[in-house]
N, C-alpha and C positions, 0 to 999 in steps of 0.2 A: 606564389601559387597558393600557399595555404591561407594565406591572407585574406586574396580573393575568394576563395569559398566560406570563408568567414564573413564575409559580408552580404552572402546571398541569402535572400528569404527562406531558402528550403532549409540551408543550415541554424540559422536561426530558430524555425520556428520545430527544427530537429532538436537542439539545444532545448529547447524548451521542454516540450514531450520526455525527454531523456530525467531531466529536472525530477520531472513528476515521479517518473517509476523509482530513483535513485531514491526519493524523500520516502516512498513508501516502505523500502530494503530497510531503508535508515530507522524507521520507525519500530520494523518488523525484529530487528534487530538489539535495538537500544530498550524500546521500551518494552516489548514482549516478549524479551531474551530470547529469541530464535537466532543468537549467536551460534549456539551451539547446542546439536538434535541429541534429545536422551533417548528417543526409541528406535530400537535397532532396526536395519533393515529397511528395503526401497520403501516396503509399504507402510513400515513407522512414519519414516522422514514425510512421505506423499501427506498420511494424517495429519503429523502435528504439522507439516506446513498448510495443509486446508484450515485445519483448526485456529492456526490462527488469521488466515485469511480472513477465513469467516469472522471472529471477534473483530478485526479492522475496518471490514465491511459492513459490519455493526455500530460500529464507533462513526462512521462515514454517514449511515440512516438517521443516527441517531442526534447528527449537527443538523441535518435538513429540518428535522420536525420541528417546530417553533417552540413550542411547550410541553415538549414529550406527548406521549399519549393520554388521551382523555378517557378516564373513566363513568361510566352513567352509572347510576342509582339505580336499582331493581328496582 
């Protein structure tokens, strides 16, 4: 039985999706030490987890743009 759901597309392409979120944990964890929260409290934890959201999501902007940003000359 488990078998069979393993071979189906939906499971597959679930496996995959799964992938994704797990690498970004893995990331959020290993390299921006959100191992473990030093600000106390729901509303700390909610911060420093945005906060580094946001850095991630910056690091994510920041492979898209070919050559960083361009600056012009006044």
């Amino acid at each position: 039985m488990a078998r069979d759901i393993a071979q189906t597309d939906a499971y597959v392409t679930s496996r995959r999706e799964r992938k994704k979120v797990e690498m970004l944990f893995a990331h959020l964890k290993r390299i921006l030490r959100l191992d473990r929260l030093r600000l106390r409290g729901p509303s700390g934890a909610r911060d420093e987890f945005h906060l580094a959201a946001a850095a991630q999501n910056l690091r994510k902007l920041a492979k898209l743009l070919p050559n960083g940003p361009q600056i012009r000359a006044a």
